[in-house]
C-alpha positions in Angstrom: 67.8 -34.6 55.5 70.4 -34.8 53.0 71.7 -32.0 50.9 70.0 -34.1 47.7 66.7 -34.1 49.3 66.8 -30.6 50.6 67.1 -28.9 47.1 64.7 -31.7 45.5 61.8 -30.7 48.4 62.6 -27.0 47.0 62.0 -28.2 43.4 58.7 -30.3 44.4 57.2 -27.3 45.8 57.8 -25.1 43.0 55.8 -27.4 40.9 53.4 -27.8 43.0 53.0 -23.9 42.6 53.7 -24.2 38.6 51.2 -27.1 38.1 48.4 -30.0 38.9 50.4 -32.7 37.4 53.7 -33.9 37.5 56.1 -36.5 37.6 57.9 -36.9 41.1 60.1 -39.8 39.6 61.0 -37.5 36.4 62.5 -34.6 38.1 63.9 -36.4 40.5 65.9 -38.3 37.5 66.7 -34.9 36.1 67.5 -33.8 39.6 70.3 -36.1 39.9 71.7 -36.0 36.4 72.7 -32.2 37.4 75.1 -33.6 39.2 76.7 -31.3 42.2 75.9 -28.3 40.4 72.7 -27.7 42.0 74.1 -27.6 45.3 75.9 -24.1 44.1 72.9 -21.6 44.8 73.6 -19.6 41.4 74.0 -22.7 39.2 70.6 -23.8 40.4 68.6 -21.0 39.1 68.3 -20.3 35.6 68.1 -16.7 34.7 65.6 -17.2 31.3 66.1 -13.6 30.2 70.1 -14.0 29.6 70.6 -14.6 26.3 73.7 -16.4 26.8 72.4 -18.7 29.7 69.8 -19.2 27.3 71.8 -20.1 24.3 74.3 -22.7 27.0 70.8 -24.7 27.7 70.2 -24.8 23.9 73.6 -26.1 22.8 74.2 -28.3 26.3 71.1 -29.7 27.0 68.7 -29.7 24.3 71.0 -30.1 21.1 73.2 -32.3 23.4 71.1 -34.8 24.7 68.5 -34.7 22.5 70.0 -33.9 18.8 66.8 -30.8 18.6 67.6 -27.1 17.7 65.9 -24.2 15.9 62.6 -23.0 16.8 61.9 -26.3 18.5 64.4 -25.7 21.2 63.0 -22.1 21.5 59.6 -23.4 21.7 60.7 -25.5 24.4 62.4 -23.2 26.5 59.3 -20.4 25.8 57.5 -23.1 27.3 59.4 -23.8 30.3 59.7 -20.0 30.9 55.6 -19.8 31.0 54.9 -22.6 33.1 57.2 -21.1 35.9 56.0 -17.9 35.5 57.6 -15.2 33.4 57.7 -13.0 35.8 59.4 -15.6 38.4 63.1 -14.7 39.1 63.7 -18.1 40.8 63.3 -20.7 38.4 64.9 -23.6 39.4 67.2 -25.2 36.9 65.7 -28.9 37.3 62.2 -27.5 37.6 63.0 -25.9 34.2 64.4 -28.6 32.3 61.5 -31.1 33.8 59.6 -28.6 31.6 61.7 -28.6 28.7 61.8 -32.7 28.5 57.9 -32.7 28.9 57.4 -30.1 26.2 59.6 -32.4 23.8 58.2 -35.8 24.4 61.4 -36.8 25.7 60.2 -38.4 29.6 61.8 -41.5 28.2 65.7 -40.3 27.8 65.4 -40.1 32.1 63.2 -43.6 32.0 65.5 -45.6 30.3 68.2 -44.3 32.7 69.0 -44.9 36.1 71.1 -42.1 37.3 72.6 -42.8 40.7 
């Protein structure tokens, strides 16, 4: 199995555990957009309850990609943080962002694009 599919089974079983319904094809497209990073155990997990962590997914992935900020963003990421579980110390980072893309209508940024 390779190293891709190893961390993307670990993601697919998480959400199985988070929720009923979700897109295989979606998280695998934020999977790969990563990039190598999630190959690096600590760069995988996202540790919600930093602040700055926190603030790095506001400015580099939601205000990045997506042009949102303010209580949006935070509403997003509150949102990502409940449906892994608050009290979950392993949230995995693709797992999280999945969360963050549904909870902004924005499935169709990883649609439109075929990352490789």
């Amino acid at each position: 199995m390779s190293k891709f599919n190893e961390v993307f089974e670990k993601c697919a079983k998480q959400m199985d555990e988070s929720t009923d319904h979700w897109n295989r094809e979606l998280l695998e497209s934020i999977a790969k957009g990563l990039g190598p990073s999630i190959y690096k155990p600590d760069a995988l997990l996202v540790a919600a309850g930093d602040k700055q962590e926190v603030d790095r997914i506001k400015m580099n992935f939601i205000s990045k990609k997506f042009g949102i900020e303010g209580k949006r963003a935070d509403e997003a990421i509150e949102y990502a943080v409940s449906k892994l579980g608050s009290s979950n110390r392993n949230k995995l980072r693709p797992n999280f962002y999945y969360f963050i893309v549904e909870n902004l209508g924005q499935e169709s940024f990883y649609a439109s694009k075929k990352v490789a």
